[in-house]
N, C-alpha and C positions, 0 to 999 in steps of 0.2 A: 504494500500500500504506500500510497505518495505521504510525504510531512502532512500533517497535520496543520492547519492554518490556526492562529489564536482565537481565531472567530466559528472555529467547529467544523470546517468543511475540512474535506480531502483531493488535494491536488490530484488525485487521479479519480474523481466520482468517474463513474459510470455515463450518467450525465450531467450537461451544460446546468441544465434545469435542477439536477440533486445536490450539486455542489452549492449552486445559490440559495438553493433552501437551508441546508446546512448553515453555511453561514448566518444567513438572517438568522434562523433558530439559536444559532448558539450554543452554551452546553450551558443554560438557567440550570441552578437545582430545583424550582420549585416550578410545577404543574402548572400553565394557562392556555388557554383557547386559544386556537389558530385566527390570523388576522387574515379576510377574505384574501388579499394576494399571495398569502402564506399557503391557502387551500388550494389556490389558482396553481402555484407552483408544483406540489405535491399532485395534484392530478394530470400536468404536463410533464412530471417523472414519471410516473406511470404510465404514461401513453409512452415515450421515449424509452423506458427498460423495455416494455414488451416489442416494442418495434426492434430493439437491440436484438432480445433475446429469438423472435423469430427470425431475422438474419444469422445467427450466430447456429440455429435449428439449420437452417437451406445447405447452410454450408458442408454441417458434420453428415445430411443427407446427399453430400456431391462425394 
């Protein structure tokens, strides 16, 4: 895995989009709601691993 940033993400996310959510997030200790562009991001992760993960599927079926 890549350094660690001080703001919680990982130079090497997966995605563009998981990295920046890391970050924003941060490493709080204590529990609160996601702020809607926080959700916005976390569901454009989502869409962008699966899209990963089905190319990375084509491939190991070539």
């Amino acid at each position: 895995m890549g350094k660690n940033l001080n703001t919680g993400g990982n130079l090497d996310s997966v995605t563009p989009s998981t990295r920046l959510l890391n970050q924003k997030l941060g490493t709080s200790p204590a529990p609160r709601m996601l702020t809607p562009s926080e959700i916005a991001l976390l569901q454009q992760s989502k869409r962008e691993i699966a899209e990963y993960m089905r190319k990375m599927e084509r491939r190991s079926d070539n």
